[in-house]
N, C-alpha and C positions, 0 to 999 in steps of 0.2 A: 400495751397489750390489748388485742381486739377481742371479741367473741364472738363466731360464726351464729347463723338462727339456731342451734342446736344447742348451744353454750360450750360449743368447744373453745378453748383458749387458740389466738391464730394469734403469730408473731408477725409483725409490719417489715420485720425484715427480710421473712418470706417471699412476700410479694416484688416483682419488681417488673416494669414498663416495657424494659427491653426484651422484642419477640425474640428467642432462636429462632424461629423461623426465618426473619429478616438477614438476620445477625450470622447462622451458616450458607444462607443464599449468597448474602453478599462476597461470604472468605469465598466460596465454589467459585463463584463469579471470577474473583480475582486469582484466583490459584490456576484456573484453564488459562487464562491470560499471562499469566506470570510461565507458567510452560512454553508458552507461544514467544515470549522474549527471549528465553534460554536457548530456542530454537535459532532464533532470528540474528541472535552473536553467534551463536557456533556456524551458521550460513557466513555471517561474516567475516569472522576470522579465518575459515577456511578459505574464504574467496580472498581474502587480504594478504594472508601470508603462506598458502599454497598453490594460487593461480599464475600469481605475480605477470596480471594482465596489464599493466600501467600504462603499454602503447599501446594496445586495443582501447583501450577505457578512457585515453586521451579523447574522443571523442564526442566524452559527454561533459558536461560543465562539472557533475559530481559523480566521485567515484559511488559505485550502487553500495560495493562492500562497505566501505566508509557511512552510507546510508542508512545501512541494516544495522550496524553499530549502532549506529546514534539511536536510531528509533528501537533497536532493541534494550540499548539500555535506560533508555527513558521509560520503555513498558514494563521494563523490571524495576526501575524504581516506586513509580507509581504504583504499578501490583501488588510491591512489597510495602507499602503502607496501606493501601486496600486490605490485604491481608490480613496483616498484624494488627493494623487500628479494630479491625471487626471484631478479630477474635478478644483483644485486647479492651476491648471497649473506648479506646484512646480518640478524645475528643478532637488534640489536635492532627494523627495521620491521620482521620475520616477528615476535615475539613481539606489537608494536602493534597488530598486523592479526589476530592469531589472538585476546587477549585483548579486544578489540574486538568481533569474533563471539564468543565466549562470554558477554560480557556484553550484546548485542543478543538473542541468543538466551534467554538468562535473564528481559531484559526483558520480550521477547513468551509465555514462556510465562506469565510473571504474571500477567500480561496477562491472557492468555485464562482462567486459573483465576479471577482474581478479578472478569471480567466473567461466568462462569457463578453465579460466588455470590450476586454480587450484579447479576443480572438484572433483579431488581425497578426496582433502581435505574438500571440500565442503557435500560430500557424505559421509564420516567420521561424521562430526559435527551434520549432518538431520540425523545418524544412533545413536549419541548418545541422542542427540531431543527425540529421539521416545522412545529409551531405558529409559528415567529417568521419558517419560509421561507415559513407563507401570507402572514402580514404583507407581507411584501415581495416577492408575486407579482409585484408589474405594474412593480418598479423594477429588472429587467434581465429581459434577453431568454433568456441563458441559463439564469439561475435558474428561469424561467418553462420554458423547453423542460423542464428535468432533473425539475418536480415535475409538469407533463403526460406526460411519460415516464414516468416512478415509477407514475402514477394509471391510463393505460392499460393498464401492463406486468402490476400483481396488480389489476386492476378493483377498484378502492377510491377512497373520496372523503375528504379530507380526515383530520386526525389521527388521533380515535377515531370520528367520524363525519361525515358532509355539512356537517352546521350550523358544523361549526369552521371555512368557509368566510366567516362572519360576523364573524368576525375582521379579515377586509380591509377599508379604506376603502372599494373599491369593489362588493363584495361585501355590505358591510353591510346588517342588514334594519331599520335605524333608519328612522321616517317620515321625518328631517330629511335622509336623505341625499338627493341629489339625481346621483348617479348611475345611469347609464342598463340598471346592470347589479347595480342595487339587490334583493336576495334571492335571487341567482343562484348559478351555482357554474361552472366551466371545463368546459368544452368537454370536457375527459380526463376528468370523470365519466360522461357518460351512457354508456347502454347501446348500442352500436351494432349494429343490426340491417342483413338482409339487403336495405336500401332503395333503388331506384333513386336516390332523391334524402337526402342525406343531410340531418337536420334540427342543424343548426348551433347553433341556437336551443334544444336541446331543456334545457338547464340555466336558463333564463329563468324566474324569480321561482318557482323549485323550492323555498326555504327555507320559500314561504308554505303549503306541501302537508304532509299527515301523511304519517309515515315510509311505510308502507301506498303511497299512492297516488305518491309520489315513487319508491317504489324499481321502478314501473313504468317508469320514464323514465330512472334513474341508479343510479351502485352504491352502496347508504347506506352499507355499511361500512366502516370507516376503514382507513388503509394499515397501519396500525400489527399489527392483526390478522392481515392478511393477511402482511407480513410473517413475525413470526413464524409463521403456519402455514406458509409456504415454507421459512425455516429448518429445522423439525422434518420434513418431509419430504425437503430434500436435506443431511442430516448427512454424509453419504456422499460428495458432490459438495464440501461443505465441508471436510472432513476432509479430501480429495484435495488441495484447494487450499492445504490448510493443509501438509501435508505436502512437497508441492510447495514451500514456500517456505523450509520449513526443511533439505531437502537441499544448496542451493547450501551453504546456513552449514555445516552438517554436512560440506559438503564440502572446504571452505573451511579450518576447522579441522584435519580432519585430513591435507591434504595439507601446508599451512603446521609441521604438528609432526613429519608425515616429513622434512621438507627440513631442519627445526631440527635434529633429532637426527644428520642426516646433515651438515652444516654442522659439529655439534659434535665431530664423529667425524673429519671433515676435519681441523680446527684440532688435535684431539690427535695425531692421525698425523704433522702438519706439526714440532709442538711434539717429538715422539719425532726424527725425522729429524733436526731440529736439533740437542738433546741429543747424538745419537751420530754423528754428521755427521764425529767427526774419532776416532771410534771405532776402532782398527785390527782388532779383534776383528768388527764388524760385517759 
């Protein structure tokens, strides 16, 4: 038993290390993020077992839905030890959850170092990406929205150029094909100009033209180009984003190691009082 300068009696059990203010900051923290995973399965499972896009999505090395699974259940588990250990005061999910983020964080900056080194390679694999999403332009709607999207957005046609358009079944510029949109290219390539009437038609047997006379009607260069010249002109814009995403984690960890050390600092003061608890000198 203490006594304040007044000589009020003050019990030591009273007192204790750990802010609420850390200690609800961190649950908030973790509870918007745990919403945000709950979110991120139900995206996925709808896309997994109501899209049932598997030959569009053949194109990519991983299915997205499959992706949003993973990583959304990974943010809810993690979350849910953010959470719980906060409120909980529980030594070992705060350590779960912080060394968790340090090693997501770890992951992603590899990440990005060894996609700058190896760019070459990196620029290869978004070229064949884009190659296997013409293939299978016309086998879903929204794979088809998202690569007329892509073609509009940097005025670009097809992977490194127009012709890789030729790729598609129905795009193809074989004499045997017998589609009606044989040596064509989509609609998101041409040029659109300031026209009363818009020509729908203007990518219609454009394969059969030299580059020259076709890129009066379409955009010949590939996305892939374009791309990265967007890249290299918004580093800045990128860098913010990136940065942006590593403060939650930054955050995350060091609120999670104030409340640990203050937790720890708890249990000794608790561990001391008991020790001397029948102390008569105390």
């Amino acid at each position: 038993m203490a006594r304040t300068s007044r000589g009020a009696p003050r019990s030591d059990e009273e007192f204790t290390f750990v802010s609420p203010a850390v200690k609800y900051l961190l649950f908030i923290f973790n509870f918007i993020f745990w919403i945000i995973s709950l979110v991120l399965v139900l995206i996925g499972v709808y896309a997994r077992i109501v899209k049932h896009a598997e030959t569009a999505l053949a194109c990519l090395a991983v299915d997205p839905a499959v992706m949003l699974l993973i990583v959304g259940v990974l943010m809810f588990i993690i979350t849910f030890c953010g959470c719980v250990g906060s409120l909980r005061e529980n030594l070992c999910l705060l350590q779960t959850f912080c060394i968790c983020l340090i090693v997501i964080f770890i992951l992603q900056l590899t990440a990005g170092v060894l996609g700058f080194i190896f760019s070459d390679k990196a620029r290869g694999k978004v070229t064949e990406v884009i190659n296997n999403a013409i293939v299978h332009y016309r086998d879903d709607i929204d794979l088809q929205n998202l690569i007329d999207f892509g073609q509009e957005e940097f005025d670009c046609c097809g992977a490194l150029r127009y012709l890789d358009w030729s790729q598609n079944m129905y795009f193809n510029c074989s004499k045997d094909n017998p589609s009606r949109e044989r040596c064509s290219v989509p609609f998101s390539c041409c040029i659109l100009r300031n026209d009363t009437v818009i020509n729908t038609m203007c990518g219609h047997n454009i394969q059969e033209l030299d580059y020259i006379e076709a890129g009066n009607r379409i955009h010949t260069n590939g996305c892939i180009d374009k791309i990265v010249d967007w890249i290299h002109s918004n580093l800045f814009l990128l860098g913010g984003i990136a940065l942006g995403l590593a403060i939650p984690q930054l955050a995350g960890m060091l609120l999670s190691q104030i409340l640990m050390n203050q937790i720890k600092d708890q249990i000794e003061l608790q561990n001391y009082n008991q020790k001397h608890s029948f102390d008569p000198w105390s």
